[in-house]
Structures are given as C-alpha cells and as structure tokens.
N, C-alpha and C positions, 0 to 999 in steps of 0.2 A: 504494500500500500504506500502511494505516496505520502510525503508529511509535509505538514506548512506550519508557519506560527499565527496563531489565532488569539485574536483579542475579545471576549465576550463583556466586559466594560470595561468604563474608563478606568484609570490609574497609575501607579507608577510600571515602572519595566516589569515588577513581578507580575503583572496581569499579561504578557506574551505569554504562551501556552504554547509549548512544540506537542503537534496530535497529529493523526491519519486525517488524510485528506482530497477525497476522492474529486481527480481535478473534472471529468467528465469528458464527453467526448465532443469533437469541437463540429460545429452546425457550420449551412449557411454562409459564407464569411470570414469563419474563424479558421482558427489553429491550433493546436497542440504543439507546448513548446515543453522541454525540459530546460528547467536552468542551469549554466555552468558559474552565474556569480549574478548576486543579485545587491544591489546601490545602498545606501544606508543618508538618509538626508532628514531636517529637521523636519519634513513636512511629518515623516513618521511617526516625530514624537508628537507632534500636533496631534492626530488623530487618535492614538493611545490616552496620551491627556488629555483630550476632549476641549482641547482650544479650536480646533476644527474638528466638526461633527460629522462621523461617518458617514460615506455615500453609501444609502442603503440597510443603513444600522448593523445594531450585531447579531451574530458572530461575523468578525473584520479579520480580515487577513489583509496587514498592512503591507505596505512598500510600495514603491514609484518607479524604480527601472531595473533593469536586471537585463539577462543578455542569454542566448543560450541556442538550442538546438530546433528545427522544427522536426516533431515527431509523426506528427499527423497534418494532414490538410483536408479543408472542407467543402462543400461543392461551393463552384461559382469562384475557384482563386486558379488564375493560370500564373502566376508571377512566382511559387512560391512552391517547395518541394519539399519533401522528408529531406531533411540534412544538411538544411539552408541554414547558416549562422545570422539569427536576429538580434534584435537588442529593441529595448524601445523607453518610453516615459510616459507613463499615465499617471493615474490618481492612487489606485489602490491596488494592490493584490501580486505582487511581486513576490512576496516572502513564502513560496511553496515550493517546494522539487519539480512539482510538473505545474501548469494552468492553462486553461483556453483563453484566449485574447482575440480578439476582431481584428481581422488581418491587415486593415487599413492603419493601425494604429503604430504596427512594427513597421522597422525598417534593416536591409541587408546591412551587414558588417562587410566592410571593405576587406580586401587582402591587406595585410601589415597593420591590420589595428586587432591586438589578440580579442576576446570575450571577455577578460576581468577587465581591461581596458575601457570596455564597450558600457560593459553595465555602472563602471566607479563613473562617466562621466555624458551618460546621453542626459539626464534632466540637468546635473550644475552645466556639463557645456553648453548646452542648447539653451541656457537660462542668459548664462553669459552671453550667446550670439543675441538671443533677443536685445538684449540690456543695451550692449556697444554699439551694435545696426540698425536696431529700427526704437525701442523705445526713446532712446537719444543716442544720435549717428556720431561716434565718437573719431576725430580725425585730428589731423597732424597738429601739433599746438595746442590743443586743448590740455587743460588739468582737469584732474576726476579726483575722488576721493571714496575711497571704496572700506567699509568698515568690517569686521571679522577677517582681514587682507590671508591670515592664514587658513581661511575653511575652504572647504573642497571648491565650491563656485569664484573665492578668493584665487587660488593660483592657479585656474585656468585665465578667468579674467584679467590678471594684473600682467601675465605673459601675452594676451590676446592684445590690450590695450597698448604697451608697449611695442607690439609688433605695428600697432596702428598710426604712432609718433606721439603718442599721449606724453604728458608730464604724471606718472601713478604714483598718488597718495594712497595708503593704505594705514588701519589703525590695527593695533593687537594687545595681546595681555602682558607679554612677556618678552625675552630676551631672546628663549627660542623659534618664536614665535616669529619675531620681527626679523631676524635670519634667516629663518625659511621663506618669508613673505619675499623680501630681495632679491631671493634666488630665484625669484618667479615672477622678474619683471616690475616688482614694485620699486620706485625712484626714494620715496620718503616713506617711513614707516613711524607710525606716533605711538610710545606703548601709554595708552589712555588710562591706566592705573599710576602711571606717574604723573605725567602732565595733563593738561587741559586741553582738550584735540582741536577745540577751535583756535586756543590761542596756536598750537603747534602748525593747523593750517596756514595762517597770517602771517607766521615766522617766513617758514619754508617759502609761500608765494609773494613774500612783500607788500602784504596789506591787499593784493589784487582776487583772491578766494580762487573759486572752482567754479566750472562749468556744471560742471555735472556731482551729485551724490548720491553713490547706490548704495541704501541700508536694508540689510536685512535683520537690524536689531533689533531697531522700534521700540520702545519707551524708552530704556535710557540712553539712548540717542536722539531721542527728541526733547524739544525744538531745537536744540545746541546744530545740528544738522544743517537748518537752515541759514543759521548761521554764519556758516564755510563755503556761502555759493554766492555767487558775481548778480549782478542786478539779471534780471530774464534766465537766471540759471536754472534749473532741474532738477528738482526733489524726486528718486524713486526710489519708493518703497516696497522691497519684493519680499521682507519676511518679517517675523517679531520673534526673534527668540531671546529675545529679556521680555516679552508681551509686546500687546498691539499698543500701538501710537494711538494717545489720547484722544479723545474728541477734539477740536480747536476748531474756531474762526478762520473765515475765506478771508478774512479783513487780516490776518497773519501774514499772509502770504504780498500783499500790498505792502505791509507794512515792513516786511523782510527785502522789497527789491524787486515787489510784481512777478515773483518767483511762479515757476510751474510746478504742480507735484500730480505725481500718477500712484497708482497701486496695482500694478503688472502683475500676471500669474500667466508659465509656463503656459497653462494648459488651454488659456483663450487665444495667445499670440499663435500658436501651435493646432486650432482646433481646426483649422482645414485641411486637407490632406497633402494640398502644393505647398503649405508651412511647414509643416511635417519636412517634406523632404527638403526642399531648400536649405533650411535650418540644420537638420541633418547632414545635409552635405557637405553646407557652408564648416561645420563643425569638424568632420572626416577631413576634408583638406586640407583648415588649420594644421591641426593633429599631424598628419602626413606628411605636411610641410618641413616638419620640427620644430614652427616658430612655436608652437605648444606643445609642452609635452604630458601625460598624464603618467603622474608616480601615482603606487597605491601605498598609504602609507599605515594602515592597519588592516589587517584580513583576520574576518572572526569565523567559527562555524555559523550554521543557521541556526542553529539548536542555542548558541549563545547569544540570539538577539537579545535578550536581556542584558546583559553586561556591555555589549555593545549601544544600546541606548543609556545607560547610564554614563558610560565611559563620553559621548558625545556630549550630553546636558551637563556634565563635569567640566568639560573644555580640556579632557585629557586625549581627546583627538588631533590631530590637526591632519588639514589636506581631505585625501579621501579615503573612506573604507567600504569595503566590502564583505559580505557574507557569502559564505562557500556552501552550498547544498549538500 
C-alpha cells in the first residue's frame, strides 16, 4: 500500500500522521505519478496551522510540489507516457508515495535538471520568475530588497536578480545566514536582529531606497517595508511567516510615496496552462544556464515531515529541503 502524510486537524507538526494511502487510479485527464522527492515550503505549514484553510477540508494530505515518475496515464493525454519525468506546483497533496494529478497541471523535466532538483525548486522558482518578470519587471539598475535572503525562494531569487543587473539587498538572522545569502547573488545583506533594516537600506543606497520589496514575512516586517522603497516603488507581498500584514489604510500608501503594493500567489499568476509553461520554462533555462543554481540543503524522509516542519518554523533550515518517499 502506498503511504502519505495526513493531516486530520489543525496543529503543530505532531498532527502529520504517516498512514496507507490508496492514491486511486487516474480518470479522464489525469495521471498517476510516483514520487522521487517531494518540496517542503511554508505554504505547508500554513495549512497544518490552519492560517490557511484546507482546500477541501480534512483528512489533508499537504505539500505543493514534488517531482517524480509517471506510472499510469488517463484517457484523453497524448503528451504524456509511463516513464515521463514530471514535476509540478499546486496547492495541496504532494506529501504521498504515489497521487493522481490533472495532467495539465505537470510539466516534463528537462535532461540535466535531476528530480530532487525538480521538486526542491518548481513553486520557490516559479515564484521567483513571477516576482522579477511580470509582478515587477526587475532590470538592469534597479535595487530590490528581498527579506528571508536565505530561504529556499531567497537564493534562487537573489542569483536570478543578479543575473538581471539588479543592485540585491537581502535581510537575514544570522552570520551564517548572510554568507550563504552572498553566495547566491545577494550584493548587501542586513542581519535585522542587529541593526534596523531600514536604516541599513539608507546606509547601503545613500538615502535613495528600492524599487522594489518582496516580503514574505508580513507582520514584522511591516510597515518598516514601506519604508525602504523610492517614491512609485512596489510593495509585494507573497507570504507571512511571522503572520499576515495588519489591516492599514490606502491613505499609507500616499503617505509612504504613492507606493504600489500587490499580494501575489503562485497559483493565480500560474492558473493558465501557457503560465504554467512559460514560467516553467523561463525557470529550466535559468537553471540550465548556471546563472542559477539549485543546492538542496537539507533532505528528510517523508515519514519525518514532522521534524522537518518544525526544523523550518525554527529557522534551523536555510535554502531548500526536500523529503525523500
């Protein structure tokens, strides 16, 4: 019997539950994939903690991308074969040995990008391509400021950005932290448990701020956020893993410099099938290139997602990890 990890309510990591897990057989559209490495992102712990409410209720079988084999195919798919190497990002249901998935939602893995590869980076990378390309078109001379500079969507980003002629700011906790972040492209690193990250932005750009701010903190990083960015600049807000960003006033935002701010999610910029691939591809030929590279920097079992969600919400991660089936 297959196994997945299952969530029957909210809580901390001890409510994952590795059990049998009958993935079914795929209809219609879909597929049957086995996984060989499945992503590990905070959206995860969102849904476990019940800061975001399960699509569908429980029992949840969480995760958002993963990579792996196709075992079966369903009627109605000529693109797609036993033995095809997939990978993809959705919402939910990653965390199993086997699952059916709607075939429009995968995409091929290219030769030269392995499957741990595939799965540690299709939602951070593809989060990243939205971010830099179309949420705010990040180009040559621009500064950015990019907050968690060491998590998994931080060092694809900060080498992405760099690749683009960016000036990359980036903040972090620590010492090892802000090492690794430079190794990946980041120009200035703040560790924001010593100093004050706005006044460290002001230092570094000479009183002139950012273009652009991608957080994915959200509370305590706001309003300070606003802050760090040039008159007509870019608030995006793609996560809260300190919590969500307070209610405020549209009169802030005036009041800040006539500032823009959005709240982006993967899975709208992504929800047509030519985003899907574009986005995907744009992502592979980075990669490919070597202007990006993707390390995996922790690999847990799947049976250890517990530990491996705790080890994340601890900030005893950095980069990216993945769980092994």
């Amino acid at each position: 019997m297959s196994k997945a990890i299952r969530i029957h309510a909210h809580g901390g990591p001890e409510v994952l539950t590795y059990e049998d897990a009958d993935p079914g057989q795929p209809g219609s559209g879909q597929i049957l994939v086995r996984h060989t490495a499945i992503g590990l992102n905070f959206i995860d712990v969102y849904h476990r903690s019940g800061l975001y409410q399960p699509p569908g209720g429980f029992p949840l079988i969480p995760g958002s991308e993963a990579a792996g084999v196709v075992v079966e195919v369903g009627a109605d798919i000529d693109w797609l074969k036993p033995g095809d190497r997939i990978a993809y990002a959705v919402t939910t249901g990653a965390y199993a040995e086997q699952r059916v998935i709607a075939a429009d939602r995968v995409v091929k893995v290219p030769d030269g990008i392995s499957e741990a590869q595939a799965a540690a980076m299709m939602l951070k990378g593809m989060t990243a391509q939205y971010l830099l390309r179309r949420t705010f078109k990040v180009k040559a001379g621009d500064t950015i400021l990019f907050h968690a500079a060491a998590g998994g969507v931080g060092l694809i980003l900060g080498q992405w950005a760099k690749h683009l002629g960016a000036t990359v700011i980036g903040t972090a906790s620590s010492a090892d932290k802000i090492e690794l972040a430079k190794a990946h492209g980041f120009d200035h690193v703040i560790n924001y448990r010593e100093q004050d990250f706005v006044a460290g932005v002001l230092a570094i750009t000479g009183g002139k701020k950012c273009d652009v701010v991608y957080d994915s903190v959200g509370n305590d990083t706001f309003p300070a956020s606003l802050d760090c960015l040039k008159p007509l600049g870019m608030f995006a807000s793609f996560g809260q893993s300190s919590g969500p960003v307070p209610p405020f006033s549209m009169s802030l935002l005036a009041q800040k410099g006539s500032l823009f701010a959005t709240r982006p999610t993967l899975f709208v910029y992504n929800a047509k099938r030519e985003d899907l691939e574009a986005s995907a591809a744009a992502l592979f030929e980075i990669v490919l290139s070597g202007a990006v590279k993707i390390k995996i920097n922790q690999r847990y079992s799947l049976e250890d997602a517990g530990k491996a969600h705790s080890d994340l919400e601890g900030r005893r991660t950095t980069g990216t990890t993945i769980l092994i089936p």
